[in-house]
N, C-alpha and C positions, 0 to 999 in steps of 0.2 A: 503545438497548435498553431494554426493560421493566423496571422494578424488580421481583424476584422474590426469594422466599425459598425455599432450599431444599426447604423443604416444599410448595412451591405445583409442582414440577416430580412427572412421573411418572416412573417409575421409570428405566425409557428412557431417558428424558430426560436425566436425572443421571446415567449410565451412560456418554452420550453424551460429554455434557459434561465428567466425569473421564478420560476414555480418550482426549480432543483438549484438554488442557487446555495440555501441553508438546508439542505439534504433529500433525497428521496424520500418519499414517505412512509413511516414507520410501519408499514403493514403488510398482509398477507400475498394481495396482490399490486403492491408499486406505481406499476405502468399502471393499471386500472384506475387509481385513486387521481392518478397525472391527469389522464383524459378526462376523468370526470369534471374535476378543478378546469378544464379548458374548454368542456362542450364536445369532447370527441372522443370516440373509442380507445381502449386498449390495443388494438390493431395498426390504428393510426398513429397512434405515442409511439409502437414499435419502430414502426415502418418510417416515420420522421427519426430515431435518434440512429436509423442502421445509414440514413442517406446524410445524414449530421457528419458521422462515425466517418462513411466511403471519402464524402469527400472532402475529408482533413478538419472540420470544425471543431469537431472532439476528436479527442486520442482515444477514450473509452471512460466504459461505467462503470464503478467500484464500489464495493463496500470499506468504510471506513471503521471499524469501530472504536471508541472510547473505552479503552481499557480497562481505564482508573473505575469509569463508572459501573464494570461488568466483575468490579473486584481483586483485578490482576494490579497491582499498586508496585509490586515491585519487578520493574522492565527492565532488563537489560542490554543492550548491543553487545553480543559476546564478537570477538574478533579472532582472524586465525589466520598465522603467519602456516600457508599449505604450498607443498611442492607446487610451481605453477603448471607442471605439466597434468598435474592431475585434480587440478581447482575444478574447474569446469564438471567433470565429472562425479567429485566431492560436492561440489555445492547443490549440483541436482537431488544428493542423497541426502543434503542436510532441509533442503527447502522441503523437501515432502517429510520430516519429524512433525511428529507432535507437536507441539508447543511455540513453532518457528511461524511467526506472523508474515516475515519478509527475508529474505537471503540475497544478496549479489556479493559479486567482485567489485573491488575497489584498486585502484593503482598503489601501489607500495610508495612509500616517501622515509627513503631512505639516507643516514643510518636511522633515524630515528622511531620509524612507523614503519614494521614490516609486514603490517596484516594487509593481508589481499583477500582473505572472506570475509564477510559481516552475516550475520545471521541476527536477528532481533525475537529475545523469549520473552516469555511474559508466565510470571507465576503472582501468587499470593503472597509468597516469601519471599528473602533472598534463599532460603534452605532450598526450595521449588526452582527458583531458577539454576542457581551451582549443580541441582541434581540431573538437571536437563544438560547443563555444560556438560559434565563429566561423560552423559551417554555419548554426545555429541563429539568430543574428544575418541570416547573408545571408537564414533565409528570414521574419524576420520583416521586413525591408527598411524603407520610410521610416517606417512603424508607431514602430518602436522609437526611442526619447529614448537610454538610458540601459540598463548592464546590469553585473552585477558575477558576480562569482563568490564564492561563502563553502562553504569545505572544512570535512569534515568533523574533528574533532579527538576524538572518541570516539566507541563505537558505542554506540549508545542499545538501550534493552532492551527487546525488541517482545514484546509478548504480548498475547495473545487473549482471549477468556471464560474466568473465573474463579469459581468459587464459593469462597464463603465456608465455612472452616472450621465443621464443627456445633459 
């Protein structure tokens, strides 16, 4: 994202920006609920975050979700030491499973760290996630070396654009 000071944003802008700063609103229509809290259409919420978006202020708009609170308590980062020449193509087939909230490649850090896929599960159990590992294993097949699993032990604090206090 662009280095910006409060002053360099229009009014909108910062309006924007305060009104999503502790998340989008929980409901059916989002943008709608944005505009209303501002005085202005759902149209105009759109049409302000795509020219935000074009030029460089936000990178984009995401859903976060809180896992722990949606029941999936036990998360894992599984990791997967895969041929490189066929990461890319593996990892496309692991990020569309089930159960896989996030997937990239990561640079190897060698000898000691030879995973270069991450994929992150999320079940109920650890039973639910190893059972997700194991698919995920058979469909990465001779590709894969190596693979572990690392649980989560805290929830880490996810947040979004922030402006700086004036």
């Amino acid at each position: 994202m662009s280095e910006c000071t409060n002053q360099q944003l229009s009014t909108l802008q910062r309006e924007l920006m305060l009104a999503t700063q502790s998340g989008m609103p929980l409901v059916e229509r989002p943008f709608e609920a944005l505009g209303a809290m501002l005085g202005i259409s759902e149209t105009q919420v759109c049409e302000e975050l795509a020219r935000m978006q074009a030029s460089g202020l936000i990178r984009r708009i995401g859903a976060v979700p809180n896992h722990y609170r949606l029941g999936y308590v036990a998360n894992g980062m599984t990791v997967w030491d895969v041929i490189d020449t066929d990461v890319d193509r593996l990892g496309a087939l692991v990020a569309a499973c089930p159960g896989v909230s996030h997937c990239y490649r990561r640079p190897r850090r060698l000898p000691q760290w030879p995973y270069n896929l991450f994929a992150m599960l999320h079940g109920q159990t650890r039973a639910q996630v190893e059972a997700q590992a194991h698919d995920l294993r058979t469909l990465l097949g001779p590709a894969c070396r190596a693979h572990d699993i690392l649980y989560s032990s805290a929830i880490l604090k996810k947040t979004g654009l922030r402006l700086k206090p004036e």
